[in-house]
C-alpha positions as CSV (number, residue, x, y, z in Angstrom):
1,X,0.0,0.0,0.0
2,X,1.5,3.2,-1.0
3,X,2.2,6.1,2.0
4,X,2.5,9.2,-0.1
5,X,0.6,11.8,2.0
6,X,-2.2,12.1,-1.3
7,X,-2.5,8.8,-2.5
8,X,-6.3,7.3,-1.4
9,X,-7.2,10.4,0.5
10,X,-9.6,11.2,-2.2
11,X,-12.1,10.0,-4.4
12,X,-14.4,11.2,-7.5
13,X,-18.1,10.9,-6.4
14,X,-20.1,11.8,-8.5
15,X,-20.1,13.2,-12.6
16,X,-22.4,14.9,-14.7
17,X,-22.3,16.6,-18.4
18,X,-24.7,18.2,-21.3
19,X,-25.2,16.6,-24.4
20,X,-22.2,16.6,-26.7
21,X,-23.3,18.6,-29.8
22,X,-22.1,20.3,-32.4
23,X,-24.7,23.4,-32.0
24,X,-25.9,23.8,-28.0
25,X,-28.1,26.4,-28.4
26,X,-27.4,28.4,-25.0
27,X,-24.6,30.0,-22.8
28,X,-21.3,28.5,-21.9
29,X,-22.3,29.1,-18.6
30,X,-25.6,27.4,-18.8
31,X,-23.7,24.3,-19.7
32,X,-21.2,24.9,-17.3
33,X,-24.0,25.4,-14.8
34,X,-25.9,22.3,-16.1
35,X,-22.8,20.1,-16.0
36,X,-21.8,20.8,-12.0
37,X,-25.3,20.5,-10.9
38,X,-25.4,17.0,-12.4
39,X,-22.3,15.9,-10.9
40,X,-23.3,16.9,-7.4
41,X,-26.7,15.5,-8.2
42,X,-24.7,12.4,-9.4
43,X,-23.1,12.2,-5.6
44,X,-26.8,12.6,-3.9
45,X,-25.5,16.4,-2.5
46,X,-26.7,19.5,-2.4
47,X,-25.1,22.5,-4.2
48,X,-24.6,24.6,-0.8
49,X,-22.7,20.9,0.1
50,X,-20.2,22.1,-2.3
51,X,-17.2,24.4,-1.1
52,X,-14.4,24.6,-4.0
53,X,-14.5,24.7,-7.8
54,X,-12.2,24.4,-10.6
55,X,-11.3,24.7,-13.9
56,X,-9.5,25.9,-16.8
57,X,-7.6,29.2,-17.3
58,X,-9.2,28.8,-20.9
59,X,-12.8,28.7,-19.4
60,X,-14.6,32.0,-19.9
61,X,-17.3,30.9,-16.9
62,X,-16.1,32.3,-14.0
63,X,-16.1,30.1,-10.5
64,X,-18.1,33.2,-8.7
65,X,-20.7,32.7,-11.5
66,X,-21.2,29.7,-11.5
67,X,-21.8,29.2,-7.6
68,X,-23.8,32.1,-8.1
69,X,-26.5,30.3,-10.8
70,X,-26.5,27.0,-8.6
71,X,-26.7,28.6,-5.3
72,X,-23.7,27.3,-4.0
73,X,-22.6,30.0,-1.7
74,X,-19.0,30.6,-0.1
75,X,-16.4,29.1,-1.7
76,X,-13.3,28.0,0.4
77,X,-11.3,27.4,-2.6
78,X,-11.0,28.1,-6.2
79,X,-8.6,27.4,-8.6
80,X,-7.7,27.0,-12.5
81,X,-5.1,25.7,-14.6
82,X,-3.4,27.0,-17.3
83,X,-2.0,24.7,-20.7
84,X,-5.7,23.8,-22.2
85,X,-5.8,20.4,-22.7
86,X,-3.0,19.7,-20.1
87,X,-5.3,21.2,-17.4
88,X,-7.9,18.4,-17.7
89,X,-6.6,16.4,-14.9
90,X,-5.1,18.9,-13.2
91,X,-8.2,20.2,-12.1
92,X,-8.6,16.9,-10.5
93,X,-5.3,17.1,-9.0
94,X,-5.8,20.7,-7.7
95,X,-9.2,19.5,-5.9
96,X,-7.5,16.2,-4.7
97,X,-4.9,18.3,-3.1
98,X,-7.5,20.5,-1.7
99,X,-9.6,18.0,0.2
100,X,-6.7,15.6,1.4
101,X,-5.0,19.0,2.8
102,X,-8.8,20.0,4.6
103,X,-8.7,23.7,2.5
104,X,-12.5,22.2,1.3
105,X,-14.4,19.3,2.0
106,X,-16.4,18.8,-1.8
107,X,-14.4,20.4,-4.9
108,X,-16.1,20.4,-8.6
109,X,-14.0,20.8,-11.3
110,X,-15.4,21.7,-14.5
111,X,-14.9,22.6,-18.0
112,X,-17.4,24.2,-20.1
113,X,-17.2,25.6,-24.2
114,X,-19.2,26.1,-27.6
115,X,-16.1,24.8,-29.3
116,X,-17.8,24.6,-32.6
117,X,-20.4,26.8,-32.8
118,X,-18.6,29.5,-31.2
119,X,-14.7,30.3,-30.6
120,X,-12.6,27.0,-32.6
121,X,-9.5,26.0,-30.8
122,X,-8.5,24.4,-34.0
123,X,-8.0,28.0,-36.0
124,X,-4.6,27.9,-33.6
125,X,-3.4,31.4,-33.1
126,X,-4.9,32.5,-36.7
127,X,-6.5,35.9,-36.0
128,X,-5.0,36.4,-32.4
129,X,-4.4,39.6,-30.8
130,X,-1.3,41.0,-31.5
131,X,-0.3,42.8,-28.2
132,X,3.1,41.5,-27.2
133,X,3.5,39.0,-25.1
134,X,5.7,35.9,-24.1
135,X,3.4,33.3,-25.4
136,X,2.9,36.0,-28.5
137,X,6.8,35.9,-29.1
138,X,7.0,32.2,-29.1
139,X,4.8,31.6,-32.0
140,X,6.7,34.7,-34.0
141,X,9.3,32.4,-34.3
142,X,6.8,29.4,-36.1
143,X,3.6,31.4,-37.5
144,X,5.7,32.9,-40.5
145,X,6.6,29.3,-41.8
146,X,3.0,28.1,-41.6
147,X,3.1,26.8,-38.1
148,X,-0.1,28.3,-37.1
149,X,-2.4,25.5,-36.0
150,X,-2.5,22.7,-33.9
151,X,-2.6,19.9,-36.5
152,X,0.5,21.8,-38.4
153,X,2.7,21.7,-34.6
154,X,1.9,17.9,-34.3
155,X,2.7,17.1,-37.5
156,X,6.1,18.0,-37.0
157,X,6.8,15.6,-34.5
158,X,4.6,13.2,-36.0
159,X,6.5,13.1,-39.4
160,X,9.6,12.6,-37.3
161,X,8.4,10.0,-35.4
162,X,7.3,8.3,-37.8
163,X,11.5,8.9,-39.5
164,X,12.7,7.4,-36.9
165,X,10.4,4.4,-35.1
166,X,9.2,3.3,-38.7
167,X,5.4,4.0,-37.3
168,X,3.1,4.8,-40.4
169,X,-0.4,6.7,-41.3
170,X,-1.9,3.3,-41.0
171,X,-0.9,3.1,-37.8
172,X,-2.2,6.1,-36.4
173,X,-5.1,5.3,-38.2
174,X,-5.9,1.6,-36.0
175,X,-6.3,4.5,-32.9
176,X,-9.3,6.4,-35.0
177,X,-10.8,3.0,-36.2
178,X,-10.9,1.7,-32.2
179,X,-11.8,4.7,-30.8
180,X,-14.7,5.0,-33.1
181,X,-15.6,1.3,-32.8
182,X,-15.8,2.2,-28.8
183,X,-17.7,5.6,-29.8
184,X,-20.1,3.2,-32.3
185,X,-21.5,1.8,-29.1
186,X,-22.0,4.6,-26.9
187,X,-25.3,6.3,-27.2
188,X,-23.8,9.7,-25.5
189,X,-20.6,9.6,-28.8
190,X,-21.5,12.0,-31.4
191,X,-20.4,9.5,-33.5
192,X,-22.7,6.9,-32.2
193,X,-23.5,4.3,-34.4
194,X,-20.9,5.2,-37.4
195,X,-17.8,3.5,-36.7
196,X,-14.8,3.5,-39.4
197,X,-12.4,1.3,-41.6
198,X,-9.0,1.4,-41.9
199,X,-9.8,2.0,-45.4
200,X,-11.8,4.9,-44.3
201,X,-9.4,6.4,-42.5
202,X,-6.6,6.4,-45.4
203,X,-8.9,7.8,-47.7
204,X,-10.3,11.3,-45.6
205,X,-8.3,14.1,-46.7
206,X,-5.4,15.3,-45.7
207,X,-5.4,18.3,-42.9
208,X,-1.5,18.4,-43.0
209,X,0.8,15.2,-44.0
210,X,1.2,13.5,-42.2
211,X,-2.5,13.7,-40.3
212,X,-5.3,13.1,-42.0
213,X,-8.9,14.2,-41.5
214,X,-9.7,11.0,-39.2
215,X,-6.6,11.7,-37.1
216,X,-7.6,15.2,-35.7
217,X,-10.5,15.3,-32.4
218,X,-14.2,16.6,-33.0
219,X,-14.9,20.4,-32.0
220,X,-17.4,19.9,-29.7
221,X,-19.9,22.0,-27.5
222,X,-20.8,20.3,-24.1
223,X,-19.4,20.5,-20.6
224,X,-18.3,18.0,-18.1
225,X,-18.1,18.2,-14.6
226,X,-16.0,15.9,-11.9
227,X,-16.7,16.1,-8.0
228,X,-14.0,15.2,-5.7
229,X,-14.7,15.0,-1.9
230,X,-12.7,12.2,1.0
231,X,-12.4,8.9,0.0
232,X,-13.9,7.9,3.4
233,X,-16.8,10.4,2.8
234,X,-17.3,9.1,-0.6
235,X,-18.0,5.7,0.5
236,X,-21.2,6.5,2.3
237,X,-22.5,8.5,-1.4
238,X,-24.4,6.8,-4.1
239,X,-22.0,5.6,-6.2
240,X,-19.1,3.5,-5.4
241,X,-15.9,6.1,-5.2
242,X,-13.1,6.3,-8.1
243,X,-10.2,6.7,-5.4
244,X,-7.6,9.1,-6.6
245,X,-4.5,6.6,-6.0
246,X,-2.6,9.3,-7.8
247,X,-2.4,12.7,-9.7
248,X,0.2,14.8,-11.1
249,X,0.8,17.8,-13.2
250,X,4.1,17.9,-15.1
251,X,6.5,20.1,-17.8
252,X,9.5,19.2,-19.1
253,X,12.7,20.4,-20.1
254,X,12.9,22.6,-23.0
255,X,9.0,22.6,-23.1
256,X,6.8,24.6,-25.5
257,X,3.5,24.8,-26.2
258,X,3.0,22.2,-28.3
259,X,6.1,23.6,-30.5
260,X,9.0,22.2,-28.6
261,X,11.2,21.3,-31.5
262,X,14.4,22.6,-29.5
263,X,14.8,19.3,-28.0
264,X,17.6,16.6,-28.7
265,X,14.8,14.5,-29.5
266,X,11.3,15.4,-30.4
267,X,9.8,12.1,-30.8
268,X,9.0,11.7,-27.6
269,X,6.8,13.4,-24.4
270,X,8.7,14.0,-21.2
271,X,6.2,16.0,-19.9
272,X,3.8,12.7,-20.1
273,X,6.9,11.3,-18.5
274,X,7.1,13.0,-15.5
275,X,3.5,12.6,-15.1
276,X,4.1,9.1,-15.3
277,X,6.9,8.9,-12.8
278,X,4.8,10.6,-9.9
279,X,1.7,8.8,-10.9
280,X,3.7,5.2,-10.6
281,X,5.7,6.3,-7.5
282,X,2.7,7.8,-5.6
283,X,0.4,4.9,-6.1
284,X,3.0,2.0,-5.9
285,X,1.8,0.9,-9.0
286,X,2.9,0.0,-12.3
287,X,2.0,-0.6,-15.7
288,X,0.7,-3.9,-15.0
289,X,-1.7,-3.2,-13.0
290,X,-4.0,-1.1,-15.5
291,X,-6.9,-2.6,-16.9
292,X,-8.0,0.4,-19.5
293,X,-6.7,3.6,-19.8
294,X,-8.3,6.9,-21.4
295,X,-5.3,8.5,-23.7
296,X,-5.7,11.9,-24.7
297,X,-6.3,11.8,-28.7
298,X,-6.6,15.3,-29.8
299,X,-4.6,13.8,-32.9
300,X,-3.9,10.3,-33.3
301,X,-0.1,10.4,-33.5
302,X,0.5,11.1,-29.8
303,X,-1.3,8.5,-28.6
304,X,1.6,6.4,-29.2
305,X,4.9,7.9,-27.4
306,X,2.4,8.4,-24.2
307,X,2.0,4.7,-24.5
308,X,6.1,4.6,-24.2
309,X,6.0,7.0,-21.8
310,X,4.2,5.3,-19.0
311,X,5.6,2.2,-19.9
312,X,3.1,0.2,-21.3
313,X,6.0,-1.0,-24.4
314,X,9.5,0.6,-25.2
315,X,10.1,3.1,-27.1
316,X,9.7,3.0,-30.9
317,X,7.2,-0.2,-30.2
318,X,3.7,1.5,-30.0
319,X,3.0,0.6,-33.2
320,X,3.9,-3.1,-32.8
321,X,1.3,-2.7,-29.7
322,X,-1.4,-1.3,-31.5
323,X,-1.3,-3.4,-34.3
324,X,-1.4,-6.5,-32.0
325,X,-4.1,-5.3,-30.8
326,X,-3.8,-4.4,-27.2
327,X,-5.9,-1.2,-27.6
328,X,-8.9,-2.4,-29.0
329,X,-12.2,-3.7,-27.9
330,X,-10.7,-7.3,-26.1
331,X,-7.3,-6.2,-25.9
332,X,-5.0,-6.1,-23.5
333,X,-4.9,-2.4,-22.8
334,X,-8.9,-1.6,-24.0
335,X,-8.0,3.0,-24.8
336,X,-10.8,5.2,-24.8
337,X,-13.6,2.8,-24.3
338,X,-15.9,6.2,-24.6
339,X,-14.9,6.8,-28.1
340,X,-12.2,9.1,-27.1
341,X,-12.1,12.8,-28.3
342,X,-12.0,11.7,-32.0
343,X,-15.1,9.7,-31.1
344,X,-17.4,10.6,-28.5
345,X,-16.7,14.6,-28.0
346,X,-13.4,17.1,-27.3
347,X,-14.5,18.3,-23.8
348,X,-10.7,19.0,-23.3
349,X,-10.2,15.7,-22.0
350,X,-12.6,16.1,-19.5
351,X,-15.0,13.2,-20.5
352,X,-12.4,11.1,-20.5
353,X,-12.0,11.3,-16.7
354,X,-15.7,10.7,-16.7
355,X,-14.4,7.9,-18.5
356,X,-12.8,6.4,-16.1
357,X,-14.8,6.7,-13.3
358,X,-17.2,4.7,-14.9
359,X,-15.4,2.0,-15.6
360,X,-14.4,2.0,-11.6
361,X,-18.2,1.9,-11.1
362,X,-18.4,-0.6,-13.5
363,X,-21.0,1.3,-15.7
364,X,-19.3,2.2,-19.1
365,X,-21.2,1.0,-22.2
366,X,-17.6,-0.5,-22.9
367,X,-17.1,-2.1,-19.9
368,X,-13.7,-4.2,-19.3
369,X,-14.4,-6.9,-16.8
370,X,-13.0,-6.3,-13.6
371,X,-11.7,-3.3,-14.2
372,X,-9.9,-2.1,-10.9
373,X,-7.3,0.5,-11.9
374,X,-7.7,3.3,-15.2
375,X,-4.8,5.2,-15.7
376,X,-6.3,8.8,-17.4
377,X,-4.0,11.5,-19.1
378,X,-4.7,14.6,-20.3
379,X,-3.2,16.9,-23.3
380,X,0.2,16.5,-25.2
381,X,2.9,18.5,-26.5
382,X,1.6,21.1,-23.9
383,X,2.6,21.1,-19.7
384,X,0.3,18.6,-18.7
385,X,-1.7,16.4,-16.0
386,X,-2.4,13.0,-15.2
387,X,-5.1,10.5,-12.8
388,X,-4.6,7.3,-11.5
389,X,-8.1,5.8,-10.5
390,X,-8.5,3.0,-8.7
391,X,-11.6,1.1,-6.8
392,X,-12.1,1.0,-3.0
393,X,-9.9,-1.4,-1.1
């Protein structure tokens, strides 16, 4: 049993989320708003039970607010995290560390956006304001060359990757076909019902080479809320707790966002690796012991060096691991049983946590059989965040 000071102090208890869409029809703060009073309706509380919130630094609906429309009252603590993607579960770590510490006794964390009928993460920096700034000097150095959007910045590494482990489109494309397969059978997917071929997949356009179409996440509008309270509390809710065995934030060396071509060797994510190191260490854990993980698929082509990174094959043999297999419905490994971002919604990695506590609970549509411990991560190429869930003792 591990004895770091956070490990099993805390648990998820309860989840709740809009409708994944790609037109929601009302505020970002109404879904945010609709999103935390399901979770805490999800852990059989009250909203004046609640006592901490958080988010993202990228969320435009403010914690103040949203206590406000619910009726939460004080707040004891509020926090949000910076990186988007990355700060998925970094909420959850923030609230973790919260509760275990006694700063609150119930933290929701929450992200909330009309990613596709209203402001498109995917335009990258395209039309961005151009007061100087640190982060606006950064991308100087890469818009003028046609580095201006998300999908061009992965591709880079992606191409090289693919130079130097032999990987190829095909096998970022197995990821989109069993993610969709997952999202096929999950009526809450936006892509319910309409799984892919590998055949498919080759022939959607290109975005930029190497990613095509069927590699890059959904823009989504939805929100999805987590609640975190003590794992002792937790056992007398509803729902049988998703302890938080661990959670970590990392950066690494030389890190960008999403740029950082500076390093020796770019075909790998030591940020996800110093995620991994603290999630292993705090939770005595390994590899082995995960039954299904949720991997952050905002494009295909990282999946596979966070697979390396946290151990689950060496490095330069994710490929050889997802063509056996391992990944899919019945593998080894089952990833993104919800239909990941490319297949259920991009709530900024937020469903995916969802994710995972339901397969604690044992209530995904995907279930894997006795599934005891999900390892979730959150966004790549970016400072990022990472959960290890795990079922009551």
């Amino acid at each position: 049993m591990s004895t770091h000071p956070l490990s099993g102090r805390t648990a998820v208890a309860g989840i709740g989320a809009t409708e994944f869409s790609k037109d929601s029809g009302r505020s970002e703060l109404q879904l945010a708003s609709e999103a935390v009073a399901a979770a805490i309706a999800d852990a059989g509380l009250k909203p004046s039970d609640v006592d901490g919130l958080v988010t993202f630094s990228a969320d435009v609906n403010p914690e103040i607010e949203v206590a406000r429309c619910l009726g939460i009252g004080d707040l004891n603590f509020f926090s949000r995290v910076h990186y988007g993607g990355g700060a998925a579960c970094g909420t959850v770590h923030h609230a973790a560390m919260a509760v275990a510490s006694g700063i609150a006794d119930v933290v929701v964390c929450y992200r909330a956006f009309n990613e596709r009928s209203g402001h498109r993460f995917g335009t990258g920096v395209a039309g961005r304001d151009h007061a100087p700034s640190a982060e606006g000097l950064h991308f100087s150095w890469y818009v003028p060359h046609g580095l201006a959007t998300p999908a061009s910045w992965v591709a880079m590494a992606a191409r090289r990757y693919m130079h130097e482990h032999g990987a190829t489109s095909e096998d970022f494309g197995r990821c989109a076909v069993s993610f969709r397969d997952f999202a096929s059978t999950n009526p809450a997917a936006y892509f319910y019902e309409r799984p892919i071929t590998l055949e498919e997949h080759q022939a959607s356009r290109w975005i930029v080479e190497p990613l095509h179409l069927m590699d890059c996440c959904q823009e989504s509008d939805g929100a999805q809320a987590i609640l975190v309270t003590s794992a002792e509390r937790a056992k007398d809710l509803p729902h049988p707790p998703a302890v938080i065995v661990g959670s970590a934030q990392g950066s690494g060396d030389g890190q960008e966002m999403m740029t950082s071509y500076y390093r020796d060797d770019i075909t790998g994510l030591p940020e996800m690796g110093v995620v991994a190191r603290q999630l292993w260490g705090q939770s005595g854990r390994s590899p082995a012991d995960v039954d299904s993980a949720v991997i952050y698929d905002h494009f295909t082509p990282f999946v596979l060096p966070q697979l390396e990174e946290f151990g689950f094959c060496g490095r330069g043999e994710a490929k050889e691991f997802i063509r056996d297999g391992h990944i899919a419905r019945g593998g080894s490994l089952p990833v993104n049983t919800h239909g990941g971002q490319l297949g259920e919604a991009y709530i900024h990695g937020m469903n995916g946590i969802a994710e995972g506590v339901r397969q604690i609970r044992g209530t995904s549509v995907n279930q894997v059989d006795g599934a005891s411990t999900v390892l979730v991560t959150a966004g790549t190429g970016v400072p990022t965040s990472g959960l290890l869930l795990a079922a009551a003792g």
